[in-house]
C-alpha positions in Angstrom: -18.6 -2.7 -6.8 -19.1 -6.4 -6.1 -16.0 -7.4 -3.3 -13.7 -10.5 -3.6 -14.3 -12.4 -0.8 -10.9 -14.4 0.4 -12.1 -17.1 2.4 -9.3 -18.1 5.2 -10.8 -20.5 7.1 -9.8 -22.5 3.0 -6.3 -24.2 3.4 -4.0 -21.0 2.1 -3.6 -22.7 -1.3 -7.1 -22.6 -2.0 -7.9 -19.3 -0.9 -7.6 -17.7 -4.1 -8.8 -20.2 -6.3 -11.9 -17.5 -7.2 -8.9 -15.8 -9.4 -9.4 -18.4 -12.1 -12.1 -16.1 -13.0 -9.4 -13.2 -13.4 -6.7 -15.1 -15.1 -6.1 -12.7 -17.8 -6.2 -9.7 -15.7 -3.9 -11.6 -13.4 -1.2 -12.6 -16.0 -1.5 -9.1 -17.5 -0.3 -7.2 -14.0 2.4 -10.2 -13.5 3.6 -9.6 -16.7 3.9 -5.8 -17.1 5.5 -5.8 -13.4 7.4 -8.7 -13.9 9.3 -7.1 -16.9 10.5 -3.7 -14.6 12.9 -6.6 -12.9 14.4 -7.5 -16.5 17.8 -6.3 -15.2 17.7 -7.5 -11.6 18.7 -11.2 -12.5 20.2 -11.4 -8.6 16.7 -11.3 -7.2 15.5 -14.5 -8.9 19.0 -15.9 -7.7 18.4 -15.1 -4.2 14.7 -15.7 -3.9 14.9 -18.5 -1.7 16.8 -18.0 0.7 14.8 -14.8 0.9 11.1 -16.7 1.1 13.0 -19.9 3.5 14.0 -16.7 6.2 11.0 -14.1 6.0 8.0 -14.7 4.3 5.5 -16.8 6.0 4.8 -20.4 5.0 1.3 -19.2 4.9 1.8 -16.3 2.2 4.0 -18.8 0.2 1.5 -21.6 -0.1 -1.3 -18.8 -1.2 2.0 -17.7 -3.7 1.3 -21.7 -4.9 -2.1 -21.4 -5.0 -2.1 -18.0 -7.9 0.6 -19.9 -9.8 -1.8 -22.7 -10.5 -4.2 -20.5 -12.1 -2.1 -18.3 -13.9 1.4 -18.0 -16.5 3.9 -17.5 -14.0 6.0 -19.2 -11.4 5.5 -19.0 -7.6 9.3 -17.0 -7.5 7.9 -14.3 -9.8 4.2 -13.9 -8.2 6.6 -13.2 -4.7 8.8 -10.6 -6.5 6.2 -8.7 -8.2 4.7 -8.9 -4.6 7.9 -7.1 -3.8 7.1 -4.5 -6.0 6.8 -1.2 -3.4 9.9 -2.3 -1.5 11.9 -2.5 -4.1 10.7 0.5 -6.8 9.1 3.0 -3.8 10.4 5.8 -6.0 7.3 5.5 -8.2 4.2 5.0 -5.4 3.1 8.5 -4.7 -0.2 9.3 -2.7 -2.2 12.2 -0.8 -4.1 10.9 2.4 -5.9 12.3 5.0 -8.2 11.1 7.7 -11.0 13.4 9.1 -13.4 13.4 12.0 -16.5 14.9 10.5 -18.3 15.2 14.0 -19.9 11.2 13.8 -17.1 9.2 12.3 -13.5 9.0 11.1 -13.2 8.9 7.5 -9.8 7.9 5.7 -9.1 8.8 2.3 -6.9 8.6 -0.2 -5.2 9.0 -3.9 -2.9 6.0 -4.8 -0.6 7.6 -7.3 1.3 5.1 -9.4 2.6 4.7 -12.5 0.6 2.1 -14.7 0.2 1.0 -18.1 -2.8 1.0 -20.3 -4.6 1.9 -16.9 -4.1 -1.6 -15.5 -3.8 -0.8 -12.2 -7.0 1.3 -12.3 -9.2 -1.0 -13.9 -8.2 -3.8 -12.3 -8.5 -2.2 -9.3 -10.7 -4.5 -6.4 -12.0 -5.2 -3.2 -11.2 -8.2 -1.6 -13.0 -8.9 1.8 -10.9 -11.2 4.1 -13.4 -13.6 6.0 -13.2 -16.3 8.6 -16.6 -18.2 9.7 -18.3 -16.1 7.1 -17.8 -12.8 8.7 -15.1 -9.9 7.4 -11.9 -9.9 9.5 -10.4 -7.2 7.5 -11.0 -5.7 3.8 -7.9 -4.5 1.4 -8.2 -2.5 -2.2 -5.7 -4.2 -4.3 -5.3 -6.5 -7.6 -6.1 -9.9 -8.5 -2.5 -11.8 -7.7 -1.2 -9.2 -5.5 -1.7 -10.9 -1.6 -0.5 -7.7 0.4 -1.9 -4.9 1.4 -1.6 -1.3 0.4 -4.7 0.2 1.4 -6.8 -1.4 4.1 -9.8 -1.2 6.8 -10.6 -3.4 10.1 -14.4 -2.9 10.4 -15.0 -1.0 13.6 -11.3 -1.0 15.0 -8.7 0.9 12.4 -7.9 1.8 8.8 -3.9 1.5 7.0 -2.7 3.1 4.1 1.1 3.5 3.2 2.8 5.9 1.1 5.9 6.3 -1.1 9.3 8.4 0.5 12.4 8.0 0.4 15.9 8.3 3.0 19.4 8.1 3.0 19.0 5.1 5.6 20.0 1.2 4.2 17.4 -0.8 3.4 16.8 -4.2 5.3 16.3 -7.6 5.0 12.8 -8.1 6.3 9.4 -9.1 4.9 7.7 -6.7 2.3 5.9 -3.7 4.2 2.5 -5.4 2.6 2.8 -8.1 4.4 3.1 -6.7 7.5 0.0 -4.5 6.6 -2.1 -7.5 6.2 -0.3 -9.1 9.4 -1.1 -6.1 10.9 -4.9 -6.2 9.7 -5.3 -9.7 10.4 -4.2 -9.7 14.4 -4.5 -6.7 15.7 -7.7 -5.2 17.3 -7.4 -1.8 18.4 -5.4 1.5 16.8 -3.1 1.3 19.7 -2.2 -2.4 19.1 -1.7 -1.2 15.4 0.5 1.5 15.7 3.0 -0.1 18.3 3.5 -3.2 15.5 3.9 -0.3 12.6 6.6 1.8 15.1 8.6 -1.2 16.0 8.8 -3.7 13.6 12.0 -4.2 11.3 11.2 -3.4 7.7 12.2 -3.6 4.2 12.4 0.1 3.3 11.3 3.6 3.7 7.3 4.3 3.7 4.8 6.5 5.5 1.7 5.3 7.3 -1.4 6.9 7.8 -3.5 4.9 10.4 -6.7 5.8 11.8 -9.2 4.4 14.6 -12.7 4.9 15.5 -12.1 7.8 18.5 -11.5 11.0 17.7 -8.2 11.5 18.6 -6.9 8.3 16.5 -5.6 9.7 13.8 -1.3 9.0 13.5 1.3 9.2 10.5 3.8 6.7 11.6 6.8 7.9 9.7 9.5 5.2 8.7 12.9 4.0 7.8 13.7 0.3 8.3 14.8 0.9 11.9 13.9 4.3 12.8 10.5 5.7 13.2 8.8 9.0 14.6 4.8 9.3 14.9 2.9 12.2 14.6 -0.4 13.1 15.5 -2.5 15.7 16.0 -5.3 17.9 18.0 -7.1 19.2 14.8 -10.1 17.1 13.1 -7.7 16.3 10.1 -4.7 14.7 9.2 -2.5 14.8 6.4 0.0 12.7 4.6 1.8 13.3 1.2 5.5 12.0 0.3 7.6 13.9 2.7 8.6 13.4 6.2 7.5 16.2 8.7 9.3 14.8 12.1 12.0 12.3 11.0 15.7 13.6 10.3 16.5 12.6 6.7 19.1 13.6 4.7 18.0 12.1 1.1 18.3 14.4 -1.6 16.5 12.1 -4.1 14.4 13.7 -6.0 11.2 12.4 -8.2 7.8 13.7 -9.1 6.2 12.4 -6.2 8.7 14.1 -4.0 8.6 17.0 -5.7 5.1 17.8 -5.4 4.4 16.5 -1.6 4.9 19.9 -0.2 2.6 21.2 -2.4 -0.5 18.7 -2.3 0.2 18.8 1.5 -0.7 22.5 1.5 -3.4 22.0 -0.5 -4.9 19.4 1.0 -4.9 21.5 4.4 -6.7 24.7 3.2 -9.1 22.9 1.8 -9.4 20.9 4.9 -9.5 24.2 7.0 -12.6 25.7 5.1 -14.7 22.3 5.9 -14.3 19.0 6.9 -15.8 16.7 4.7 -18.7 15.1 5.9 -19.3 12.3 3.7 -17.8 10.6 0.5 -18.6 13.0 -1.8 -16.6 15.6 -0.3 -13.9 13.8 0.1 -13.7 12.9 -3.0 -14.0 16.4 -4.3 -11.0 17.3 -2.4 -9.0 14.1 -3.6 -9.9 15.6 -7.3 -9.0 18.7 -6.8 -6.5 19.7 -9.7 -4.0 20.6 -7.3 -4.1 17.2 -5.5 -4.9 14.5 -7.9 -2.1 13.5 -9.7 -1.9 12.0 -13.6 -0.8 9.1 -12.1 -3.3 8.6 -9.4 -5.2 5.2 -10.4 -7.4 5.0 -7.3 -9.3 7.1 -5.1 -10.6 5.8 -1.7 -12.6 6.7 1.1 -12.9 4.4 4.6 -16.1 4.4 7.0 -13.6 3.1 10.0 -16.7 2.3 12.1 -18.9 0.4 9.4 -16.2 -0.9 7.1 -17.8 0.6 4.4 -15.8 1.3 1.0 -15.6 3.8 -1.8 -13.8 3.5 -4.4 -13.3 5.5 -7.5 -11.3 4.3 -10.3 -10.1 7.3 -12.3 -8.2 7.1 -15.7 -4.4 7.9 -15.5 -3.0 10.4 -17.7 0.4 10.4 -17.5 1.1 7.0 -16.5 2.0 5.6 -20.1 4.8 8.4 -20.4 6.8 7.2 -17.1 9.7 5.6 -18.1 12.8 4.3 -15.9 15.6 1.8 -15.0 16.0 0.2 -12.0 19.6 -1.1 -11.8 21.2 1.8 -9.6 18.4 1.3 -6.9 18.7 -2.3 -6.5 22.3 -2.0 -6.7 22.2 -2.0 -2.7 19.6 -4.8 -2.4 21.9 -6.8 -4.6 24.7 -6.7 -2.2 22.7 -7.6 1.0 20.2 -10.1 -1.1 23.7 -12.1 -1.5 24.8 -12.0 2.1 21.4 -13.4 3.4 22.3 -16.9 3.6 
């Protein structure tokens, strides 16, 4: 697959002006995102005094830069940037990274609910430059500036996944920024994982991050101020949508939830008969029936040493049948979005 290169030595408002090419894919996510929000008329209210206290100035001019080239406002390219922290209930995933003997590979299923397959076919690579040479590389979609799913070339890989606790949510900068952040300045596992422990954040997630040794290989399990890391002695690691160290009390239940336990276990008897050695097998243990979801709309595997990519692009099946409201979730953003002044 040809990779999206995202020049930022440009002036941050002209570092996506290569998006004029995907216009119509670009209005079509904004627009299909945009309209989960119909209800939440308090976010658009409080949007800048959010953006003035916690996103970048940097982010907000590339924010500029997309609304140029597409149908919608700078305000609503930010809040469908917002999109995991605020509807996390409905971002799955099954991750694992693996030493195969030579290299740590990091894989993963993003399970999420789409429409029309949008999120799958419009699924791409973008590789972050400076002086002509990759700093970092995301798998993401044309409009969306965070990161969900990314790889430092030679240093450390990221990927985050959906759960959910009882703790409140913060005011803080989307998870996917700090991913980029993350990404962008740090340079070694260690460095990585101390930023991902420590730093405030907007809600609940799990992080799988992975180095180039052996023995870096973490899930960084989080609420916005607690955290607990776990790691491991084995050649594998595993994450689903379940925390494994952290006390939580959250009785929520979804789909994703619902089948963590169950792709976990999978995952780690296949991963007992053989560690994958190359793409291909991971991959085939990403498909598995018992793993892949009907929901999962991309399939990935990292080469942390090279900065190589795979990436598969499956065809949802039951993404078109999710249906759901968001007004009790937000109910709780609502009231802090108003005291953030």
């Amino acid at each position: 697959m040809k990779e999206c290169i995202v020049n930022l030595d440009l002036p941050p408002e002209k570092r996506w002006v290569f998006l004029k090419t995907y216009k119509k894919e670009v209005n079509e996510l904004l627009r299909y995102y945009i309209n989960d929000f119909v209800e939440a008329d308090i976010l658009f209210d409080s949007v800048n005094e959010y953006k003035e206290q916690l996103v970048s100035e940097e982010y907000l001019k590339e924010i500029d830069g997309i609304a140029t080239i597409c149908d919608f406002s700078p305000d609503q390219i930010l809040i469908a940037n917002l999109y995991y922290d605020l509807l996390k209930f409905y971002l799955g995933c099954t991750a694992f990274a693996v030493y195969n003997g030579t290299e740590i590979l990091h894989s993963r299923n993003l399970d999420w609910h789409t429409k029309n397959d949008l999120l799958s076919k419009y699924s791409r690579v973008f590789d972050f430059q400076k002086n002509g040479k990759t700093v970092f590389k995301s798998i993401g979609w044309p409009g969306f500036i965070g990161v969900l799913s990314g790889t430092k070339p030679g240093k450390f890989s990221s990927t985050l996944n959906a759960v959910s606790s009882n703790d409140s949510p913060e005011i803080a900068a989307p998870i996917s920024f700090l991913l980029r952040d993350i990404l962008c300045s740090c340079n070694t596992f260690e460095e990585a994982k101390n930023k991902i422990e420590h730093t405030v954040i907007m809600s609940d997630c799990l992080i799988l991050l992975s180095g180039i040794k052996k023995e870096d290989k973490a899930v960084i399990e989080r609420t916005p101020k607690r955290f607990a890391t776990r790691t491991t002695e084995e050649d594998y690691i595993i994450v689903t949508n379940d925390y494994k160290l952290l006390q939580n009390s959250s009785s929520t239940g979804n789909m994703l939830q619902d089948t963590s336990c169950g792709r976990y276990n999978n995952t780690q008897e296949l991963l007992l008969k053989k560690i994958p050695l190359n793409d291909r097998e991971c991959l085939k243990i990403l498909q598995d029936d018992n793993i892949m979801m009907g929901i999962t709309v991309q399939q990935m595997v990292f080469h942390n040493h090279s900065g190589n990519i795979k990436l598969i692009k499956p065809v949802s099946l039951l993404g078109n049948k999710i249906q759901f409201r968001i007004t009790l979730y937000l109910s709780v953003y609502n009231h802090r979005l108003i005291g953030i002044k």
